[in-house]
C-alpha positions in Angstrom: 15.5 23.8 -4.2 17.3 23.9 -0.9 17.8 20.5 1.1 15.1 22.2 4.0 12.4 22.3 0.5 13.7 18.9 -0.7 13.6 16.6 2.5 10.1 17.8 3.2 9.2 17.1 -0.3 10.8 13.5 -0.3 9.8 12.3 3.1 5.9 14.0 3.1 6.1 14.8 7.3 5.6 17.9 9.7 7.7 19.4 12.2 4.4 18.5 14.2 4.7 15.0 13.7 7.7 14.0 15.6 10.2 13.4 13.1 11.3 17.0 12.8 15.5 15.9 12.3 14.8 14.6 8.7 14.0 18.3 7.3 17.7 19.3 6.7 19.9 20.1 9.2 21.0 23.6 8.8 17.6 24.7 8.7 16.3 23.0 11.6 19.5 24.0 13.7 18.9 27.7 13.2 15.6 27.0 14.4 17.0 25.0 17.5 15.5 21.7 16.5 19.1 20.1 16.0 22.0 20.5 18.2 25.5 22.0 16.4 27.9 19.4 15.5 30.1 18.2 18.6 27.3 19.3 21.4 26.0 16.4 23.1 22.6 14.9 20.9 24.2 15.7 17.6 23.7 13.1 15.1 27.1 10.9 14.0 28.3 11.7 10.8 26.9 9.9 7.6 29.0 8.6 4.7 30.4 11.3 2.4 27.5 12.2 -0.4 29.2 10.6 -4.1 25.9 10.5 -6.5 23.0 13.3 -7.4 21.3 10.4 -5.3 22.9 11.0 -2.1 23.2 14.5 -2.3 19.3 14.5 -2.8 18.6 11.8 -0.1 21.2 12.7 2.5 20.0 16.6 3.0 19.5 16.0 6.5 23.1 15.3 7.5 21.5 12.4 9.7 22.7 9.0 10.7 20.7 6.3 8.8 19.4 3.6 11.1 18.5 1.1 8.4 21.9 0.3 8.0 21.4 -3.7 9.2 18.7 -4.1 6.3 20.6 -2.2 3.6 23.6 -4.7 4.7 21.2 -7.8 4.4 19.9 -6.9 1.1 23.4 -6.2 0.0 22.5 -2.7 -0.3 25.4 -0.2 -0.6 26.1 2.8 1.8 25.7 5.0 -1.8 22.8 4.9 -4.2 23.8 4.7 -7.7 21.5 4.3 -11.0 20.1 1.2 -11.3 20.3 0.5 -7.2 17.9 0.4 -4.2 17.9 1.6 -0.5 16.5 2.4 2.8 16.8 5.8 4.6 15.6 6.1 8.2 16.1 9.1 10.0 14.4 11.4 12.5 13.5 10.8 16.3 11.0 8.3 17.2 8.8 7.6 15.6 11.2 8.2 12.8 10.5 8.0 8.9 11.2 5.3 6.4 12.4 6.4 2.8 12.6 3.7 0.2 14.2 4.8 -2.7 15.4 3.1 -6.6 17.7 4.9 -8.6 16.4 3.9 -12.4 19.5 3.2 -14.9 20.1 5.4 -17.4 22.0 8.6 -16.9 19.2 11.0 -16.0 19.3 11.0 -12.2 15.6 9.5 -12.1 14.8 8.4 -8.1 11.6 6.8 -7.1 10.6 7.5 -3.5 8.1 5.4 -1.3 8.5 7.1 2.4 5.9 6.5 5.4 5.7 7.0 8.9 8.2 4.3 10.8 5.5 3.6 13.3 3.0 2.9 10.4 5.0 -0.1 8.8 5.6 -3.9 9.0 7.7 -6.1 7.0 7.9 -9.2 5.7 9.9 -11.8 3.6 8.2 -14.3 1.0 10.4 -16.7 -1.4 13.3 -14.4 -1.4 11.9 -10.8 -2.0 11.7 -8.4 0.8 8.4 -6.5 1.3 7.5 -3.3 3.3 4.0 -2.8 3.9 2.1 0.3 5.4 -0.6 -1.1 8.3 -3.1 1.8 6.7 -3.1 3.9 3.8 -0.5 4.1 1.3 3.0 5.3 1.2 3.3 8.9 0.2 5.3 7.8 -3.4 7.0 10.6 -5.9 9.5 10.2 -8.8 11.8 13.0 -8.8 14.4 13.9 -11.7 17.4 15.5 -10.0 20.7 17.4 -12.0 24.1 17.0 -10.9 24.3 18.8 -7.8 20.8 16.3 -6.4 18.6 19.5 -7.1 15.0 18.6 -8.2 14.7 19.6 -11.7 11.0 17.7 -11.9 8.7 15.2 -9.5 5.5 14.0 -9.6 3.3 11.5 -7.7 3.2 8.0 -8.4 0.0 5.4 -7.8 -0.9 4.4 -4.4 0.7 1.7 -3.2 0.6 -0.1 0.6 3.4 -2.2 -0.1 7.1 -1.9 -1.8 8.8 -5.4 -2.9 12.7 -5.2 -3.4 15.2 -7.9 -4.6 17.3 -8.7 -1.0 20.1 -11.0 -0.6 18.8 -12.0 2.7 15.0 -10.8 2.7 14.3 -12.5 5.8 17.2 -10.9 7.9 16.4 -7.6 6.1 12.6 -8.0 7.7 14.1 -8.8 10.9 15.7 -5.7 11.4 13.4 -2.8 9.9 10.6 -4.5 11.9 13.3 -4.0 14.3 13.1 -0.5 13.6 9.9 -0.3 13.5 8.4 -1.8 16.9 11.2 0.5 18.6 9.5 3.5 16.6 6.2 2.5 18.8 4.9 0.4 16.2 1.3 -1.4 16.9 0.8 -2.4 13.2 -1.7 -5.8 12.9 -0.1 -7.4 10.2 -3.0 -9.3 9.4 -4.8 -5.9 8.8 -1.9 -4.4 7.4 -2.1 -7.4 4.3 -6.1 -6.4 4.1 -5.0 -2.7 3.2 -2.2 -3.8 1.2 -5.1 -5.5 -1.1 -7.2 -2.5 -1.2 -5.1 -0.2 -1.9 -3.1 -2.0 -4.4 0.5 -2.1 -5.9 0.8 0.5 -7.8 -0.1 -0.8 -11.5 -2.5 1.4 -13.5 -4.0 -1.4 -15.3 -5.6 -1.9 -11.7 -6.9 1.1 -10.9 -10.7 1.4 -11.2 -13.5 4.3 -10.0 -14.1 3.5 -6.7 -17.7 3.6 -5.0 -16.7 4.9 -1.5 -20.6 5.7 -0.7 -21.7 1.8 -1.0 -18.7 0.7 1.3 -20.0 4.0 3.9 -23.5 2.7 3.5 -23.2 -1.0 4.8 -19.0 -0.3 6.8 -19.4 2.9 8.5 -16.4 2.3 10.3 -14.7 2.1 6.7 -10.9 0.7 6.3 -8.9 -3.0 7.5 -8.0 -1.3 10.0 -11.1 -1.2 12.4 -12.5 -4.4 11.1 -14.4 -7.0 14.1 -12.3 -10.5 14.4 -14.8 -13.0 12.7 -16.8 -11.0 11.0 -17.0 -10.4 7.5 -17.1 -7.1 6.0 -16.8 -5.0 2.5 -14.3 -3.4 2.4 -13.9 -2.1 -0.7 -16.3 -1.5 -4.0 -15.0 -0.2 -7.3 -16.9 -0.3 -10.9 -15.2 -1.5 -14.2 -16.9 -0.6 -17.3 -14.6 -2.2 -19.7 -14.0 -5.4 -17.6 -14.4 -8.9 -19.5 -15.6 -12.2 -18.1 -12.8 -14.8 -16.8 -12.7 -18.6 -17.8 -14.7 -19.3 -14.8 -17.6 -18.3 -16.2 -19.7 -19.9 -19.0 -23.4 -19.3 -20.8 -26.0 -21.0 -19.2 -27.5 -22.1 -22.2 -24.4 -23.6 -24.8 -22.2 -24.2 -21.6 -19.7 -22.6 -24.0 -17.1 -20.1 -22.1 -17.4 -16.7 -22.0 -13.9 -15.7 -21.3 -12.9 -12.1 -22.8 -16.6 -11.2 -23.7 -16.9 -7.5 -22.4 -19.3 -7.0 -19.8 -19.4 -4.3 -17.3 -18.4 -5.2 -13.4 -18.4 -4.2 -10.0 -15.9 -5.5 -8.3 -16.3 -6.0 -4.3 -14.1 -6.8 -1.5 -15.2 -8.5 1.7 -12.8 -9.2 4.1 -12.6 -11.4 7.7 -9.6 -11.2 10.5 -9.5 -14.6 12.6 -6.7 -13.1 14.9 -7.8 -16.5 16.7 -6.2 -18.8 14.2 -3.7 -15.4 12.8 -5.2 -15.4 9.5 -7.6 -13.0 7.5 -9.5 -14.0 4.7 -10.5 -12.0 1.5 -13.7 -12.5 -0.9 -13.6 -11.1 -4.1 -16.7 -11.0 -6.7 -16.6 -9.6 -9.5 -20.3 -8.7 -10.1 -21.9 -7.8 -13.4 -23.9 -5.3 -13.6 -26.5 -7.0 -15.8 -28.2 -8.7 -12.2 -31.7 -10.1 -12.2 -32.6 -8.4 -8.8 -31.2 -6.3 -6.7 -32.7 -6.8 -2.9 -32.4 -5.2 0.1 -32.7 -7.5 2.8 -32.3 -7.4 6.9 -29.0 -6.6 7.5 -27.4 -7.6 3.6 -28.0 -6.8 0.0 -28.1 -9.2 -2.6 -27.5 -9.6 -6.0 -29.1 -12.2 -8.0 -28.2 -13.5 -11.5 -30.1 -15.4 -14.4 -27.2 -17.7 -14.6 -23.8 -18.6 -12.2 -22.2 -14.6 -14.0 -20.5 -13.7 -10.8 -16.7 -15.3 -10.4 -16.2 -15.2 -6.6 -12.0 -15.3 -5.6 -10.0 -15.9 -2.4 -7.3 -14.8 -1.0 -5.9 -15.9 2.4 -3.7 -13.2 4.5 -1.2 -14.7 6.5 0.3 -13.6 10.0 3.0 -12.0 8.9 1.0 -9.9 6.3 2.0 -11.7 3.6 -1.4 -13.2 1.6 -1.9 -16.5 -0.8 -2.3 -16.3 -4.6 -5.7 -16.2 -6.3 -8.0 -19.3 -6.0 -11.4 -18.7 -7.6 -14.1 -21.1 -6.7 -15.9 -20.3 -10.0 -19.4 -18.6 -11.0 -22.5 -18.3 -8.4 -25.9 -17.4 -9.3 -26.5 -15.1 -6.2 -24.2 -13.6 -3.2 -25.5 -11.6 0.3 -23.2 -8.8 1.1 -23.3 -7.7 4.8 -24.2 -4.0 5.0 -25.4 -1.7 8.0 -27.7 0.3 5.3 -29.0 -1.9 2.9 -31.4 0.4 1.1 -28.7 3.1 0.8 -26.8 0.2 -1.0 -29.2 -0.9 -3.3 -30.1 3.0 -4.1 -26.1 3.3 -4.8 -25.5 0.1 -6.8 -28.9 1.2 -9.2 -27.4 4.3 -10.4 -24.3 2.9 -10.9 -26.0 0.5 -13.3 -27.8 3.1 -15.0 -24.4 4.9 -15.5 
């Protein structure tokens, strides 16, 4: 695969999209999208290419501007197995490649690359996090030979945010966001943290179906992104039908728990920006299906249980993105969801129930 195929592969961008330099540079020169080395615009000279890594990451011949970061997190100028780094090339806004070289002798790179003008980071008890404002990072693992050709990739999960191990994590933030508000960058980090939560982290175990037509039905808008400041939204709804009660919740008749008995969920997300006060706020029930009633009311639809079966969770998202651990506030017996089409909702969450 020729370094034109493999940086288009890696960094998941158009010539369209304004970061046309991080395609590969002999290509894009022929094509009179780069300037020949020496004529004024041409891009300084990188260090010299030593691992399968760098030959695989470095196809564009291009100057990488996260060099402050990689020096914060004690990142090296060359990526060998079992090491991490940042890669950002390309005219404004630019693109951000986030790679780790696994150990082991089999060339095995993950790659987690977005838009520059799409990202905000952010440090929290010594790790260093990169977050995408909306969406998720476009992440591949790619198994390269000797020479940095791709001998295999495929997708990864979705993930809006990459954590790394950083020497300095708070210098390191400093400088790609940096990078990033010179890129044009107009991420709401508050936001940002909402999508981050949505979208998840990556881990399979977290995956669920999603029920995109009940979030449609009451958030037309859909997303973090164009959420109202104090108003509460869903956000998100996804169904679970091997999911098991937590230790908040116990039977209403023995009082005895009922932690780890299977029960089928739905899982929902309601979410509130207080750019006021710089903080967002995430609700998170996890809803049996097994309801008493299921109403439609003006403007909300609720659910209503025999007994306190729904565990409701909360998360605060700070100003910098960053968002608290888990504290649930136990089982309730009922919860109103606000939704623009209530009906439509309670049509949607029936035949989700029926299966």
């Amino acid at each position: 695969m020729g370094a034109l195929s493999r940086a288009a592969i890696v960094l998941g961008v158009s010539l369209a999209g304004g970061v046309a330099a991080v395609f590969g540079a002999e290509a894009l020169r022929d094509a009179g999208y780069l300037p020949e080395p020496g004529e004024a615009g041409a891009p300084a000279a990188v260090a010299p290419a030593t691992t399968p890594f760098d030959r695989f990451i470095q196809a564009s011949e291009l100057q990488n501007r996260a060099a402050a970061a990689n020096a914060a997190c004690g990142f090296g100028e060359s990526l060998s197995a079992g090491e991490s780094g940042f890669w950002y090339v390309g005219d404004a806004p630019g693109a951000l490649g986030i790679y780790r070289a696994e150990p082991g002798e089999g060339h095995v790179l993950r790659s987690f690359t977005a838009s520059a003008d799409t990202l905000v980071a952010y440090s929290e008890y010594g790790e260093l996090f990169v977050q995408t404002g909306d969406g998720a990072f476009n992440s591949r693992t790619f198994v390269l030979d000797d020479a940095g050709e791709v001998i295999f990739t495929e997708p990864l999960l979705e993930r809006a945010r990459i954590a790394l191990t950083c020497d300095d994590a708070s210098a390191a933030a400093n400088a790609l966001n940096a990078e990033f508000a010179a890129s044009g960058a107009r991420v709401d980090p508050i936001r940002s943290g909402l999508n981050a939560f949505v979208v998840g982290d990556g881990y399979e175990d977290w995956v669920y179906p999603r029920v995109d037509g009940l979030v449609e039905a009451c958030a037309p808008a859909g997303g973090a992104v164009p959420l109202e400041d104090d108003r509460t939204t869903l956000i998100a709804a996804e169904f679970d039908m091997d999911a098991r009660f937590g230790e908040a919740i116990y039977h209403d008749m023995s009082g005895e728990s009922l932690a780890g008995s299977s029960e089928p969920m739905l899982y929902l997300t309601l979410a509130t920006v207080h750019s006021a006060t710089e903080h967002g706020e995430i609700t998170y029930y996890r809803a049996p299906l097994s309801w008493r009633d299921l109403l439609a009311e003006d403007g909300a639809f609720a659910l209503i249980y025999r007994y306190e079966a729904m565990e409701q969770i909360g998360f605060t998202v700070f100003a910098d993105g960053s968002r608290s651990h888990s504290e649930s506030a136990g089982g309730v017996m009922d919860a109103s969801f606000p939704c623009a089409d209530p009906q439509q909702a309670v049509d949607i969450l029936r035949a989700v129930s029926a299966g």
